[in-house]
Structure formats: structure tokens, C-alpha cells
C-alpha positions in Angstrom: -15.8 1.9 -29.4 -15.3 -1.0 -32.0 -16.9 -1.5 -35.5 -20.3 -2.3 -36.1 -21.8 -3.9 -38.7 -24.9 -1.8 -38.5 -25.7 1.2 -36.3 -28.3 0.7 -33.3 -29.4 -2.4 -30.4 -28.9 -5.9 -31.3 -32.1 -6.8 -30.9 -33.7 -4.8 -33.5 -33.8 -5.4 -37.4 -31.9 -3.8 -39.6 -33.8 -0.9 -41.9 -30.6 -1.8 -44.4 -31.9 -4.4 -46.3 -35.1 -2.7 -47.9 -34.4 -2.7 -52.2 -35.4 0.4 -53.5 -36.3 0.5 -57.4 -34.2 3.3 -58.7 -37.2 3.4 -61.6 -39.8 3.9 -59.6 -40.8 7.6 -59.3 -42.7 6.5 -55.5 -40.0 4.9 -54.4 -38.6 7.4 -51.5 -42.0 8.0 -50.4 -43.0 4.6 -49.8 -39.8 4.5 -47.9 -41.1 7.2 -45.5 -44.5 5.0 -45.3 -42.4 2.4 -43.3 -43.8 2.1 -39.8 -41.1 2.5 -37.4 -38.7 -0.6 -37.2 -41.0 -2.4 -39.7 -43.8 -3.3 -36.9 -47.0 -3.4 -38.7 -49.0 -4.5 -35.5 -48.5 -3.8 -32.3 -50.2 -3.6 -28.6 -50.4 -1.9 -25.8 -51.9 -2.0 -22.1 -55.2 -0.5 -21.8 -54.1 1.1 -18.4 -51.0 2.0 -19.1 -47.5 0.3 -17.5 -44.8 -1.7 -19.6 -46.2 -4.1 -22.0 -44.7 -7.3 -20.0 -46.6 -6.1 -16.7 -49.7 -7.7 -15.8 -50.2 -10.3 -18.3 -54.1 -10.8 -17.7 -55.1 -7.2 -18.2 -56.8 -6.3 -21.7 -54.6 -4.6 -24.5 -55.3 -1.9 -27.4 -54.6 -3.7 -30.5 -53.0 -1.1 -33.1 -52.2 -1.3 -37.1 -50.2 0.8 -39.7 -52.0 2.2 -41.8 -49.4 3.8 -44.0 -49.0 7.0 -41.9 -49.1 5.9 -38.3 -51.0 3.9 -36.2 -54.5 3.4 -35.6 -57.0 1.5 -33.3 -57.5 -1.9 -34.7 -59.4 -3.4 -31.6 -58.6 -5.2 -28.2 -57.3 -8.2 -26.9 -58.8 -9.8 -23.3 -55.2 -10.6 -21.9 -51.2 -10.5 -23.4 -51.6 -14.0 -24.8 -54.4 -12.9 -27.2 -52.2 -9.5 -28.1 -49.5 -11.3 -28.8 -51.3 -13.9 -31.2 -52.8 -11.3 -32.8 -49.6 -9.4 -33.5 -47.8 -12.2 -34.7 -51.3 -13.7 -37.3 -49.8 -13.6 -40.5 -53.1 -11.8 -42.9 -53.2 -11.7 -46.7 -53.8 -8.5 -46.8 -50.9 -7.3 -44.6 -49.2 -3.8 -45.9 -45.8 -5.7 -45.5 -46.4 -7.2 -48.7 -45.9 -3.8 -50.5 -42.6 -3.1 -48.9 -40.9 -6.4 -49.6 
């Protein structure tokens, strides 16, 4: 196998680029508070099946909340999930990792 610049899929961001304050005494547990691959919102179908499948059923909107996800509503079809998702709030929890 060749060299990689980082390890994992192309398509996913790199956890490499997070600073880390060496004087701050919480700074390796907000680390762990990371949600996995930095997604602070996501969705999934209501009934189950990949997330691409059947575009016009509803979806179960989900947040981070610091510790894992929980239920933040639901969207009508993947459109609206996918807005949602992407809506850029002033109180998002990204803000405290950046």
C-alpha cells in the first residue's frame, strides 16, 4: 500500500486539524465531547432503509448534545432533513470546538 497523508476514506474530514490548548486543564475531555466525524446534526429515515432511499418519506432529525445524539424533531421528506442539517444556528456546539 502507498503513503497517505491521513489515515481513513477520502471523503471524510480529517479529526487532525482540531488545536488543543496545552493550558487548558479541559482540554482532553472536550476532545472526547467531539461527535463522531464532527457531525453535529444529522437524520435518519423514520422507517428505517439507507438515508438516500425514498426521498419523500419523513426523517428523525438528531443533535449532539455533548455526549451523543438526541431527538431534535422531524423533517416531512429528505429535502427538509437535509436543509435542516446543513442551517447554520448561533448557538451551534461547533463553535466551542473551533
Amino acid at each position: 500500500m502507498g503513503r497517505h497523508s491521513r489515515p481513513g476514506p477520502p471523503n471524510q474530514p480529517s479529526r487532525a486539524a482540531m488545536y488543543i490548548d496545552a493550558a487548558d486543564p479541559l482540554a482532553a475531555y472536550n476532545k472526547r465531547r467531539r461527535p463522531p466525524l464532527d457531525i453535529h446534526r444529522r437524520h435518519r429515515p423514520l422507517h428505517g432503509g439507507g438515508g438516500h432511499l425514498r426521498p419523500d418519506e419523513p426523517r428523525a432529525l438528531e443533535q449532539w448534545n455533548g455526549f451523543s445524539y438526541e431527538p431534535a424533531g422531524t423533517a416531512a421528506n429528505l429535502s427538509e432533513a437535509q436543509r435542516w442539517v446543513n442551517e447554520q444556528t448561533s448557538g451551534d456546539a461547533s463553535a466551542e470546538y473551533g
